[in-house]
N, C-alpha and C positions, 0 to 999 in steps of 0.2 A: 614325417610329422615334425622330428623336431626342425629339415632344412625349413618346413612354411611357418612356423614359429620365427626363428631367426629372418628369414627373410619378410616378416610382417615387422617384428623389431626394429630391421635396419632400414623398411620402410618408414616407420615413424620416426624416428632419428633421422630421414632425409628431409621429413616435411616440415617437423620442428626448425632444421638448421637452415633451411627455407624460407620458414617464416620468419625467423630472427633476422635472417639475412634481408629479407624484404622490409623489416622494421628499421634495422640500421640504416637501408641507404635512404628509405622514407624520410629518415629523421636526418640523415645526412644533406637529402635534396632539399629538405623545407628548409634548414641553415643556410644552404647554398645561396638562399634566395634572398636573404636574411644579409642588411651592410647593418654594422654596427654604428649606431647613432648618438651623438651626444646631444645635453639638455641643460641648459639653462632656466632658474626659474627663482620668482620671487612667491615668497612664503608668506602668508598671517594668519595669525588665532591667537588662540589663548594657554595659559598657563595655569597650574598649581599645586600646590604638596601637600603631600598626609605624613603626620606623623605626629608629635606631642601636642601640635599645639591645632590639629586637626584632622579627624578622622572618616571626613566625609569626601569622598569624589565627589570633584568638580563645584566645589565650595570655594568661596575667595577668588572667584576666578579672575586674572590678569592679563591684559594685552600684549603682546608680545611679534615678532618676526623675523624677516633673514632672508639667506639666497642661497640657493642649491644647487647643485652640478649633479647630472647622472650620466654615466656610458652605461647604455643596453646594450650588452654584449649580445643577445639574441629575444626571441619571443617570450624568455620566458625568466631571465635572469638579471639585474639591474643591479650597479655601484651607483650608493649615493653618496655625496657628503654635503655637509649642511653647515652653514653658520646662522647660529640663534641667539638674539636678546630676548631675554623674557622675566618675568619678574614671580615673588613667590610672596607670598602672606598668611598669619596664620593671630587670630587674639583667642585666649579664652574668655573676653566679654561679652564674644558670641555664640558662644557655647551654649548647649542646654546642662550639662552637667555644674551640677554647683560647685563640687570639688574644685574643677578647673574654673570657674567664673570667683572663687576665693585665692585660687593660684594667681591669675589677675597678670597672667603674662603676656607680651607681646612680641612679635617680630615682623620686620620686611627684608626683602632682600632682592637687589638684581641676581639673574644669571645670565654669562655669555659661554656660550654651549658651541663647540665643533666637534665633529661625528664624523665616521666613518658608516655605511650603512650597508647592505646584502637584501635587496628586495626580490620575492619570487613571485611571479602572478599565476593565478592560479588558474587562465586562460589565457593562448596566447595573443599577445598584445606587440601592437606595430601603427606606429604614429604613421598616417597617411594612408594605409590599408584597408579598403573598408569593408577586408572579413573579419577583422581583429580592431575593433574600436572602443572594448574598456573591457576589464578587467577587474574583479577585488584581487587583494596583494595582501604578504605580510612582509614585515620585515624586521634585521637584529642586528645590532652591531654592537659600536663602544665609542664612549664619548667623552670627551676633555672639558670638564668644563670649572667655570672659575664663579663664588657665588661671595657673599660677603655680609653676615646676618646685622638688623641694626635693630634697636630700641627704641621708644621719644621717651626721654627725659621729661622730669615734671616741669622743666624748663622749657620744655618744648622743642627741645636738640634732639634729633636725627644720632645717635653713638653709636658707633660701630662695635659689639659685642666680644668678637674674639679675642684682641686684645684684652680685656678684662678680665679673662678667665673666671666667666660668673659662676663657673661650680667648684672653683679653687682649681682652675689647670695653672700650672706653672708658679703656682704658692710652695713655700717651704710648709706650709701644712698640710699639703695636697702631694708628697714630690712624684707619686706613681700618675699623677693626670695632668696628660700632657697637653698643650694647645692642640686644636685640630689644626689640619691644612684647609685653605682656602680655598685650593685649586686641587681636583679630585678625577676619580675615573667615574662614570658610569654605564649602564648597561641599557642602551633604549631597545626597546621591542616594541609591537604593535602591528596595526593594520590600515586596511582602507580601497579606495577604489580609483580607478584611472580612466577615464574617458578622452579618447582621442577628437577632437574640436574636427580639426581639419587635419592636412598635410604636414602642418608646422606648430599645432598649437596642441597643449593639453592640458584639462583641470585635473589633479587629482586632489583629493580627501582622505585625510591621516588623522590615527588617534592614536600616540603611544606613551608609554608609560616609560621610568628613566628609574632604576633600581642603581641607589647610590649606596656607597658602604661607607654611610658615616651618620650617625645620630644627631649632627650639629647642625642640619640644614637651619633649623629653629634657634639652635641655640642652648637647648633642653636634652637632654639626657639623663642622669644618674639621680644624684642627691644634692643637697645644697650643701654648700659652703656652711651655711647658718653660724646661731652663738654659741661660742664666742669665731665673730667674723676673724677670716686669718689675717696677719699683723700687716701683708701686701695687700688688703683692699684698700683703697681709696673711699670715698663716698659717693661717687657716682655707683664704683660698681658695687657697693652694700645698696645703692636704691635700686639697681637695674638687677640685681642678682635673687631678689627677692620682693616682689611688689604687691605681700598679700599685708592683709591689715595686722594679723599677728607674725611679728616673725619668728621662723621658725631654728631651730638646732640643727645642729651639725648630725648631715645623716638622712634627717627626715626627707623622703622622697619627695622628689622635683619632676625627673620625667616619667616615663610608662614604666620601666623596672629598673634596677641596679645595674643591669648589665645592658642597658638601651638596647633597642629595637630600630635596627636603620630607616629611614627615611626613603619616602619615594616624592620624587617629581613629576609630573607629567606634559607635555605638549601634544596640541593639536592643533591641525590647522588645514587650509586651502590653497595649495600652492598653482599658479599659474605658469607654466612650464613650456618653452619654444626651443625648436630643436635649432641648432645649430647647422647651417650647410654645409658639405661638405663638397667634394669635386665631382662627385658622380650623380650621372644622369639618366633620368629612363631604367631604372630600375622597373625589371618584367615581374609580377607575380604569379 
């Protein structure tokens, strides 16, 4: 009894190691067949950020674009990277909150965004194939990008804000707050879908979101500066640092809390993507 025990065991342990073994080379043959392809492509949508001076998705929306490079290393795995212009806005004149429509603040800002990306589809996908012709996909990586927030002046001038340090950064009244940087890390994520055209061509459709670690995208963070203004304002930045009709003291809350709440960005768009040729021919499926 107990040798047909054992010998029912060690039949299941051959059929198991069988099966695995039939699944590696399965998965090995489908690679096989599989050249890695690169992708050229031109990008457009749109843009915008949440955070103090807007809390709504897909609010303020901004036009925006760029061109992108992908190697598919196989059906199911893809490097992207991207270069992006795209812009960001945010008033509380359009607010429904009265609080923030008395705040009475503004901002605009370019950003020029380069990324690195890791896309996985979530069927497999193969430009020219036509048993693998789209795909939805996610994908995550991290991204370099350079932004630069500005104000209008009741003069009607475009200011560039960081320099001014509107919440007292780099005031001797202020010495613990420091200027932000301008050029930052972020984190994009997101998804979307891939449709193979032809042999050489494909649309895909992206929506992701860019998780930045800085509260200055706006401009807005902490608390004001307020009175008595510190001895380094100027007058532009006592008008741009505070543009409610009373102003307020030193202290009194400016953005969402004391200790800000980061900022996100987001892009989407419709990239038109053509593969690249390379030397080989007659690829069998």
């Amino acid at each position: 009894m107990k040798n047909s025990n054992k010998k029912l065991s060690g039949n299941k342990t051959l059929i198991t190691l069988l099966l695995l073994l039939f699944t590696f080379i399965s998965i090995n043959e489908s690679n096989a067949q599989f050249k890695p392809t690169q992708e050229i492509g031109i990008i457009g949508g749109a843009s915008y950020y949440t955070g103090d001076l807007n809390s709504t998705h897909f609010s303020n929306l901004q036009v925006g674009g760029g061109l992108t490079f992908r190697k598919n290393f196989d059906r199911r795995f893809t490097f992207k990277s991207s270069a992006i212009y795209s812009s960001i806005k945010g008033d509380d004149r359009k607010s429904s909150d009265q609080t923030k429509i008395n705040r009475n603040l503004h901002f605009k800002s370019n950003i020029i965004e380069l990324s690195g990306q890791i896309e996985f589809n979530f069927l497999p996908f193969e430009t020219g194939n036509p048993l693998y012709t789209w795909t939805p996909f996610v994908f995550a990586g991290v991204s370099l990008y350079h932004y630069n927030p500005k104000a209008e002046s009741d003069a009607g001038e475009w200011v560039e804000l960081q320099p001014l340090g509107t919440e007292g950064q780099g005031t001797t009244a202020f010495p613990t707050r420091k200027k932000y940087s301008l050029t930052q890390i972020s984190i994009p994520f997101g998804g979307g879908m891939k449709i193979a055209v032809n042999e050489n061509f494909n649309i895909i459709f992206e929506y992701g979101l860019r998780k930045a670690f800085t509260d200055y995208l706006d401009d807005v963070s902490t608390t004001y500066a307020g009175l008595p203004f510190p001895t380094d304002f100027d007058p532009i930045t006592i008008e741009l640092s505070d543009r409610s009709d009373v102003l307020h003291t030193s202290g009194d809350q400016r953005g969402n809390s004391p200790l800000g709440d980061n900022d996100w960005y987001s892009f989407s768009g419709i990239t038109l993507s053509f593969t690249l040729q390379n030397n080989t021919k007659d690829c069998d499926y």
